[in-house]
C-alpha positions, -999 to 999 in steps of 0.1 A, spaced: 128 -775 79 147 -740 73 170 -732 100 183 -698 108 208 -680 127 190 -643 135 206 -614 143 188 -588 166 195 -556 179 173 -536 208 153 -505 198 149 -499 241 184 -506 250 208 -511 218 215 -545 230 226 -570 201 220 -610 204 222 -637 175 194 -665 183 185 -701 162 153 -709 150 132 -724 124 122 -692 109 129 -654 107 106 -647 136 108 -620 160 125 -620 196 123 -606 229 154 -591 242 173 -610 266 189 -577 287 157 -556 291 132 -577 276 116 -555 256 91 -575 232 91 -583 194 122 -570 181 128 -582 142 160 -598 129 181 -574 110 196 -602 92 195 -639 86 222 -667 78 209 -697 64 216 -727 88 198 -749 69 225 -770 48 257 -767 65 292 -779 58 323 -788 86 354 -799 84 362 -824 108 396 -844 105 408 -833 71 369 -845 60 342 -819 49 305 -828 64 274 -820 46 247 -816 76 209 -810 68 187 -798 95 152 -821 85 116 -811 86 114 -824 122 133 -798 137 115 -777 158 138 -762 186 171 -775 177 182 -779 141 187 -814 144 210 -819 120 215 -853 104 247 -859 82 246 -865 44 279 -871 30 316 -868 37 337 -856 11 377 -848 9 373 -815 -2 354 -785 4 346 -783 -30 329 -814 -33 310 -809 -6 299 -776 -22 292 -789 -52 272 -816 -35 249 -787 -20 246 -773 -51 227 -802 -68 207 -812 -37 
């Protein structure tokens, strides 16, 4: 499943919040709860890559996820470019 880091900011009360979730969906706002506000913009969580101990991870967040990305690992590689290029063809 796609996983997103949205980005929203409050018509009612110029408050800005990032929020995770499966999709591009709208949110309400945490300081004055006003309803339905729309991302302004999107990353794509979906594939990501960390380094971890002079390593570079390739994490995938699967079809399952629903409220938590989930992610499961694919590969370890020694460079960041590998793991790129792994992304790449996947």
């Amino acid at each position: 499943m796609a996983w997103f880091r949205n980005y929203y900011r409050c018509v009612r009360c110029d408050h800005e919040w990032p929020d995770e979730w499966s999709c591009t969906c709208e949110d309400d706002c945490p300081d004055c709860g006003a309803r339905h506000m729309t991302p302004y913009e999107s990353d794509d969580l979906t594939t990501v890559i960390e380094p971890l101990g002079g390593e570079f991870i390739v994490r995938w967040s699967p079809e399952t996820a629903e409220e938590h990305a989930d992610y499961r690992e694919l590969g370890r590689f020694a460079t960041r470019a590998q793991a790129e290029g792994f992304v790449s063809l996947n």
